[in-house]
N, C-alpha and C positions, 0 to 999 in steps of 0.2 A: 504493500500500500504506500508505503513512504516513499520509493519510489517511482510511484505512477504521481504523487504529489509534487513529487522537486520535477520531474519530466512535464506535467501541466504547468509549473511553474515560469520556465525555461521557454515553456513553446508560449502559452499567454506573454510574458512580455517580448520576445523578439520576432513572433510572428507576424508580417508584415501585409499580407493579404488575407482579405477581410473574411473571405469566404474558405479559404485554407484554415483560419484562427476557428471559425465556427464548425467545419470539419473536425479540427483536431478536438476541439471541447466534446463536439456531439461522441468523438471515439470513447475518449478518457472518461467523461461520466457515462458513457454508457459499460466500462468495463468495470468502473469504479462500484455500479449498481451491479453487476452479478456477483462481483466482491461481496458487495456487504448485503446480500439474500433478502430474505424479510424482514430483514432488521431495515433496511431502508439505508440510506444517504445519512440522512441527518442524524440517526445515531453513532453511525458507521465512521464520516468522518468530526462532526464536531462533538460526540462523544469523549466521556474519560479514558483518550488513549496516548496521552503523555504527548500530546503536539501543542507546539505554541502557538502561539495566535500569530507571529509572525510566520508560522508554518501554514496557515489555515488560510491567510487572506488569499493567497494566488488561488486557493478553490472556491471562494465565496466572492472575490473578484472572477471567479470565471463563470458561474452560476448568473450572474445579474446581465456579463456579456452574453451568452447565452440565452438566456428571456428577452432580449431588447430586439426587436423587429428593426430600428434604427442602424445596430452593427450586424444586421443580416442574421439575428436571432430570432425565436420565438416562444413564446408560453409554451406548446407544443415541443420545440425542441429538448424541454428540459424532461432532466429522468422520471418517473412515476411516480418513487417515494420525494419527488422534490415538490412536483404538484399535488401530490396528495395533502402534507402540510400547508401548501399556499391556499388551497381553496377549501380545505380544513373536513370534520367527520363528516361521513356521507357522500364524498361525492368524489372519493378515489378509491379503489382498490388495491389488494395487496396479492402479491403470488405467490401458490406455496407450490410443494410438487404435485400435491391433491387438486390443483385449481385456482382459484381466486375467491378470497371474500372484502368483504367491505368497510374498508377504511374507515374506523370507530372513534369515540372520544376519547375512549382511552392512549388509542394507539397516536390521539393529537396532540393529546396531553402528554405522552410519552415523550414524542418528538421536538415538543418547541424548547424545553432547555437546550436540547442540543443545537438545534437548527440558530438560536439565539445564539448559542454560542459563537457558532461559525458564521454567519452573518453579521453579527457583531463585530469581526476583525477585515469586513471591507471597506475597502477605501473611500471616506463619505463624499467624495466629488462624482461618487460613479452609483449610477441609479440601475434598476431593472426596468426589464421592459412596462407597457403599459397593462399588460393582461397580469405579470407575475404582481405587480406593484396593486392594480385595485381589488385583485382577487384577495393578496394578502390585506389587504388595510379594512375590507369587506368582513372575511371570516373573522378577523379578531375583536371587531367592533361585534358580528352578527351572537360572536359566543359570548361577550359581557350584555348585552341586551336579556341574554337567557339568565345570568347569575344576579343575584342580590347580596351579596356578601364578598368577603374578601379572599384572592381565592387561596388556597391551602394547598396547591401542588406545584411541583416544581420550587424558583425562587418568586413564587407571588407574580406580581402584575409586572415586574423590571423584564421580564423576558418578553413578555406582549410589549411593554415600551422601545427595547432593543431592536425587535422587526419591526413596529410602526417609525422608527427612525431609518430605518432603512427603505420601505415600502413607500413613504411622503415624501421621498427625494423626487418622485417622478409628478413633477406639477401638471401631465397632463391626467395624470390616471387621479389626480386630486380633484381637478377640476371636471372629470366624468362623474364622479361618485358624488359630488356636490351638485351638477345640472343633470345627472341622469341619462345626459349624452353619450353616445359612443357603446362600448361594451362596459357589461355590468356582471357581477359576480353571478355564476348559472343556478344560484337556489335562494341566494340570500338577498333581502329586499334593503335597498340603499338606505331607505328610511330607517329601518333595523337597526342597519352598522352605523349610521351617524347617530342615531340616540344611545345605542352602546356605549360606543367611543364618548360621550360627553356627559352621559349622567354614572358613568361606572363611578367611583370613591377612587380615584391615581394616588398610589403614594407619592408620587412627583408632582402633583398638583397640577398633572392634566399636563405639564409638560412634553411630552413625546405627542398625545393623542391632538393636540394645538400643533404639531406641523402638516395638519392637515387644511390650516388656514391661513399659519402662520407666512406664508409665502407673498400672498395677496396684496397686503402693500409694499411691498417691494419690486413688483414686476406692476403695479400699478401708477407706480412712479418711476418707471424706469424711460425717461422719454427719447430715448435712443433704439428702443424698442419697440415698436408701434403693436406688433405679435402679441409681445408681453402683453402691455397695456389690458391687449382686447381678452385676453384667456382670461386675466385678473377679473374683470367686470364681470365677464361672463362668471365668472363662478363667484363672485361679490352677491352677484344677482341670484342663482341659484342656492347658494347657500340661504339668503335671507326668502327667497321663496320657501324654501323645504322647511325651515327651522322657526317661521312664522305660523304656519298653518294653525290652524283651530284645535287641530288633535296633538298633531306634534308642540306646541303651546304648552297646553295639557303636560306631556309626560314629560318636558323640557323643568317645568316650572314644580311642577309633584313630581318628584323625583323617588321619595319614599328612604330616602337616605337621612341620617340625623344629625345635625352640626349644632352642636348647645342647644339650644331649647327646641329647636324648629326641628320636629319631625319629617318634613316634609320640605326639605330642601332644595332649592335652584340649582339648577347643573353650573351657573357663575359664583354660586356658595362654595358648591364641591368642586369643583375644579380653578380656581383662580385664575392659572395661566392660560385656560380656555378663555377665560373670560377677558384678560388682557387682549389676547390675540381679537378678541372680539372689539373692543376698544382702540385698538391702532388701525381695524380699517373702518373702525367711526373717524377716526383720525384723515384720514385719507381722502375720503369719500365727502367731508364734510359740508363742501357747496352741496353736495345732493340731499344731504341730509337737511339743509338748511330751505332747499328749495320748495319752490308753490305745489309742487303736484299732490292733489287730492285735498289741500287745504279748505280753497273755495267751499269744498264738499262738509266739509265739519262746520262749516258756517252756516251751510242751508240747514243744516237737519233740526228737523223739529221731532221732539220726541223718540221714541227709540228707532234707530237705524241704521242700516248697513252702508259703507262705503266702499267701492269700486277696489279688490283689493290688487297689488301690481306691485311685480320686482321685475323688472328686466334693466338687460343693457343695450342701451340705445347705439350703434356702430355706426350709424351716420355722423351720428354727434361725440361720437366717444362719451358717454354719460352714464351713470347709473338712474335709473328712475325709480321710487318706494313711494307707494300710500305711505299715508302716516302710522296707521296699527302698525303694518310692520316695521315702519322706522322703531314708535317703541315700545313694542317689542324685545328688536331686536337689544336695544339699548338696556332694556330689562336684565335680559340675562346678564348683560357687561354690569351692572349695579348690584347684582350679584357678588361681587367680589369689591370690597368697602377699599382698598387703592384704584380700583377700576373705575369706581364710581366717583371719585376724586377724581383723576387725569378725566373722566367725561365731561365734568362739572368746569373743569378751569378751563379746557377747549372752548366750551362755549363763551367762559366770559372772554379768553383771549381773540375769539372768532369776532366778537363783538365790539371790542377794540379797534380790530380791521375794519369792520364795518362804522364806524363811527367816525375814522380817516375817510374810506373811502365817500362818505355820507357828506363832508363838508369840501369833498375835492371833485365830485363827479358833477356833471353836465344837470342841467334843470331839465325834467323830465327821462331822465336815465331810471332805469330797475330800482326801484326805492334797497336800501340794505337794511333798513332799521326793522321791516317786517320779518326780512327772512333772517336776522339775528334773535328774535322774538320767538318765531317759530322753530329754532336750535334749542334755547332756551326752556322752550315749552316743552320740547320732545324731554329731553334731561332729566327734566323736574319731573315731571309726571311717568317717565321709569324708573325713578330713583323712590318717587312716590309710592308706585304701584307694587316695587319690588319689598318696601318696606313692610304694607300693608297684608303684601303674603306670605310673610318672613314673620312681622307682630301679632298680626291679626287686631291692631288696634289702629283706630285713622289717628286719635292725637298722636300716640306715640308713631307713626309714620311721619305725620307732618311736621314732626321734630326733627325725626331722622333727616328729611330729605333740607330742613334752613340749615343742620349741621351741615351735610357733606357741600351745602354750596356756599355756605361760611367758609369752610374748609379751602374748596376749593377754588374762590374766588381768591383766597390768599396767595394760593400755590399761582393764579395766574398773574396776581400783583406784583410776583416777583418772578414773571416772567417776561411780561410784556413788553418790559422799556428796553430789553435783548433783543427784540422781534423786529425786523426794520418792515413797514409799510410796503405790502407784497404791490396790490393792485391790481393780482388778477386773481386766480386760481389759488388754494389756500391747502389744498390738500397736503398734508403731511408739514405743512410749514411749522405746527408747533409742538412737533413730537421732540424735540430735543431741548427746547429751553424750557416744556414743562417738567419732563421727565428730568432733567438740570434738579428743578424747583421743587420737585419731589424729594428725591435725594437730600437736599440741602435741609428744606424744614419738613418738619414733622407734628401731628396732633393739635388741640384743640386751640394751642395757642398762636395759629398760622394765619388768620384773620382777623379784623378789626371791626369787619361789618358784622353788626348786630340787627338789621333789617330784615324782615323777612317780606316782605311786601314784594313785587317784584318790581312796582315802577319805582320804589325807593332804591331797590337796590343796585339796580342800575345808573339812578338819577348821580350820585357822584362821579359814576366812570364817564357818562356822558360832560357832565359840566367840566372834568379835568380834559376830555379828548376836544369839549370847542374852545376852552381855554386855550390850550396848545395850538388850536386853529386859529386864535385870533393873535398869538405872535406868528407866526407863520406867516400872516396877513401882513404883519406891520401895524397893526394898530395896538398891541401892547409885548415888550420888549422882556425879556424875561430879565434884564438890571431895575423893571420895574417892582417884580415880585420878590419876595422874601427868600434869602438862599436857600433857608431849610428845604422849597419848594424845588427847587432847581436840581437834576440831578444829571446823569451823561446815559446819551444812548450809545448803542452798540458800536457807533463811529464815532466815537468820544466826543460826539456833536451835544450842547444842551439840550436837555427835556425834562418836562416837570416829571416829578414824581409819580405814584398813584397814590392811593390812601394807604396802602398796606404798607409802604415803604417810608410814606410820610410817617403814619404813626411808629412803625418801628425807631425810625431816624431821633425825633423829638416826644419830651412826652405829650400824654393824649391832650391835656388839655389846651397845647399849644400847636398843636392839630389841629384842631376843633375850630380855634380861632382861627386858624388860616384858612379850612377850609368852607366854612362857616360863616365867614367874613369876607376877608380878602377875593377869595375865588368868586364867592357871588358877587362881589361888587363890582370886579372887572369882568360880568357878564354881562353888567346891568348896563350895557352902550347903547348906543344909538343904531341903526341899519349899516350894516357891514356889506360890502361887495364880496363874495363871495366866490371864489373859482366853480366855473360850471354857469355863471349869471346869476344865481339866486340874490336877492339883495333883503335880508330882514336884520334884526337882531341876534345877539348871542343868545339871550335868553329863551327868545320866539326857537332858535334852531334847536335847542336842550330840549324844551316843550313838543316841539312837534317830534324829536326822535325817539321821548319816551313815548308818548302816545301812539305813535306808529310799530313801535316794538311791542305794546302791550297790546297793538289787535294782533299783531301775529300769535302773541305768547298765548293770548284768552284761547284763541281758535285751535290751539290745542288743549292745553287745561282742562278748560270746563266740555270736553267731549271723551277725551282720553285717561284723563288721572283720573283713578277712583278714589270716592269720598267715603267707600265704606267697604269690609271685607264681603259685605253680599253685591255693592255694583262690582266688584273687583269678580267674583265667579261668577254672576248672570251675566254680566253685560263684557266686560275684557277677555272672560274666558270661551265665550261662544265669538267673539269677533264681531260684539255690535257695537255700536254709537250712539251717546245720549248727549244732546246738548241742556246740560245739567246749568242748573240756577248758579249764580256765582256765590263763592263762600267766601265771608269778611275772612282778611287775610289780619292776621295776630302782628 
């Protein structure tokens, strides 16, 4: 055996024709399989038989070249006992000299420490093909969908992690199992294996089972890649299609797992780093997320109603497009996990900051930004809302929950913003690293200053500091006019005021208060400003009109979306209806 290994060894790396290399594989594991009888491949060689892992890679590197249709492999070409672990019990057989029988759970269970083993030592730049890659990521999500508890063979759940790290290398086979497109696992239902894979209890906290998404923004940002881009949407799309739905909702959010008190766990509880990954492509995506589609809709409805539900990706436009349930929805699950629901929270208020530039610098009569900042806003709150609510089961103690985490997290984006230089177009993924900075740096309850819960208050200071900043900008007030403590340096060691969070760290509060309180109102209190874009009003008129334009967007999701009670949260969010609900005095 050992040296049929250093000889596959040898010919893998110097064989130079594509179809000689796949020849030689197809000889060597096919001799390698009558070697190792019914025992199979994966006991046979990554088995306790004293090989090292630098011994094992040239066969588990030859095994993924082998599956890939790409270097003139295929699923097909690979040995029996290799597919019968990829596509898992029932759906391979075994030969003995009596004949064949049918490839059991036991005999799965048997095989994946070993198979882990030996796949474990390939080389991570090199993927398998797309049938070995979604079949494997298929069966191992379709067999934790069947368990409820943790599992007790093998080394636990690190060996299903070890192959879904290997099996999520291949972004196209990720992005079939997520749209449904293309080939699909021959017994096991994609819906299955994604609820497996995300409500299982990971000791790695979902880490391995999140490189199933984790790709997405990174090839959705990649604009040198136009391919990329569109596979990322497409499956951006798909995923929040499948994992919104009315039923999948249900078993995403009842999970039936126990984390402190709540029986009945979020798959963003139990898996955190699921839920991150879920949160960088809110990150990504965020103009779509901030955008009109379906809004108008939650404005008309009177009384209880359903809205037009819709994920796709637009390919003319390059765009994602979401109703709102599923926008949050999807946002739910990412609030799930109390850091995820932070970086959601501070995205929006730093989204909003952009919008409040680009609100005093664009054309009169251009795409208002103050609405679709509102409607960011609104999605947030009310999954941050909705996830508490199913999580407490009490609305005061949720509507605590949800001032903390945007207490919280308006802090985290206070000290992130004046890092941020004024994008002016597209926004996606622009605040993944100075919030994520800002995370890092502080921490807990003492990270914000804002004590408001109201939503037009608590915007009302970011707004009056962002047209403050717009009326030096102007030339009508000089920042040697304002008090230094106010004055701080942006990212191009250019001046720029502070925000509140950095004011009140800088000085204490009550000489905060006074500046901002004071001083800031009074240099708003001018006369008619000319404006870039042509608009000509006041400072104060532009603060008034961007709150009130952020708060129709924010209402028009709120009082349709958040539930105000654990019975609208399972009649009406849990069946996917919509109530435009009476407004409730904010505390």
């Amino acid at each position: 055996m050992l040296q049929s290994l250093n000889a596959g060894s040898f010919a893998f790396k110097n064989a130079t024709a594509q179809n000689a290399a796949i020849e030689y594989l197809e000889t060597l594991f096919g001799d390698l399989e009558d070697q190792a009888g019914p025992a199979g491949l994966p006991q046979y060689i990554g088995g306790d038989n004293g090989l090292t892992a630098a011994e094992l890679r040239p066969l588990a590197d030859g095994i993924l070249t082998l599956s890939d249709t790409d270097k003139g492999g295929s699923f097909d070409a690979l040995p029996q006992s290799i597919k019968n672990v990829v596509t898992g019990p029932g759906y391979g057989e075994i030969e003995h000299e009596d004949g064949s029988i049918v490839y059991s759970l036991p005999n799965w269970q048997a095989d994946v420490p070993d198979f882990a083993r030996l796949m474990g030592t390939s080389d991570p730049d090199l993927q398998g093909g797309y049938g070995f890659s979604i079949n494997l990521t298929s069966t191992i999500g379709g067999y934790l969908n069947q368990v409820n508890e943790e599992l007790s063979w093998g080394n636990g759940d690190s060996d299903l992690g070890t192959l879904l790290d290997v099996s999520t290398r291949n972004v196209e086979a990720n992005h079939g199992l997520l749209t449904g497109e293309n080939g699909q696992h021959p017994g096991i239902d994609r819906h299955d294996a994604i609820e497996g894979l995300f409500t299982y209890e990971w000791s790695d906290n979902g880490r391995s089972a999140a490189g199933l998404v984790d790709w997405i923004p990174d090839h959705a940002l990649n604009e040198d890649d136009p391919e990329a881009q569109e596979l990322a949407g497409d499956a951006a799309a798909g995923l929040m299609e499948t994992i919104t739905s009315d039923d999948m909702y249900q078993k995403l959010t009842d999970t039936g797992v126990t984390i402190g008190d709540d029986t009945d766990a979020s798959m963003g509880a139990i898996n955190g780093r699921i839920a991150e990954g879920f949160t960088d492509i809110f990150m990504t995506y965020i103009d779509e997320f901030a955008a009109p589609d379906g809004v108008d809709q939650l404005k008309n409805i009177e009384g209880d109603g359903e809205i037009s539900r819709m994920s796709e990706w637009n390919s003319s436009h390059s765009d994602l497009r979401m109703d709102p349930m599923t926008r949050v929805r999807f946002l739910e699950y990412a609030a799930g996990d109390p850091d995820s629901a932070i970086r959601a929270q501070a995205t929006s208020t730093a989204y909003n900051d952009q919008m409040i530039n680009r609100y005093l610098t664009t054309d009169v009569g251009a795409p208002a930004s103050a609405e679709p900042a509102g409607t960011l806003q609104g999605l947030v709150d009310a999954a941050v809302n909705n996830e508490a609510i199913d999580r407490l089961g009490d609305e005061e103690k949720a509507h605590k929950e949800q001032a903390r985490v945007r207490k919280i997290g308006m802090g985290v984006a206070g000290h992130a913003v004046g890092k941020i230089p004024y994008a002016g177009g597209p926004l996606g993924g622009v605040f993944m690293s100075e919030i994520d900075n800002a995370m890092k740096q502080k921490s807990g309850e003492d990270f914000s200053y804002n004590t408001q819960t109201n939503n037009g208050e608590f915007i009302r200071r970011q707004v009056e500091l962002g047209v403050l900043e717009g009326l030096v900008s102007q030339g009508e007030v000089a920042y040697s006019d304002l008090s230094d403590e106010l004055v701080g340096s942006g990212p191009d060691g250019e001046p720029r005021l502070l925000t509140e969070d950095e004011l009140r760290e800088a000085v204490p509060d009550e000489r905060a208060s006074q500046i901002l309180e004071g001083e800031v109102s009074y240099k708003l209190e001018s006369g008619d400003v000319s404006w870039p874009g042509g608009a000509v009003n006041s400072a104060s008129s532009r603060v008034n009109t961007y709150v009130a334009d952020h708060g129709e967007g924010y209402d028009a999701v709120v009082y349709s979306l958040r539930a105000q009670s654990t019975d609208q949260y399972d009649d009406r969010l849990g069946e996917g209806k919509v109530t435009r609900l009476p407004k409730r005095k904010e505390n």
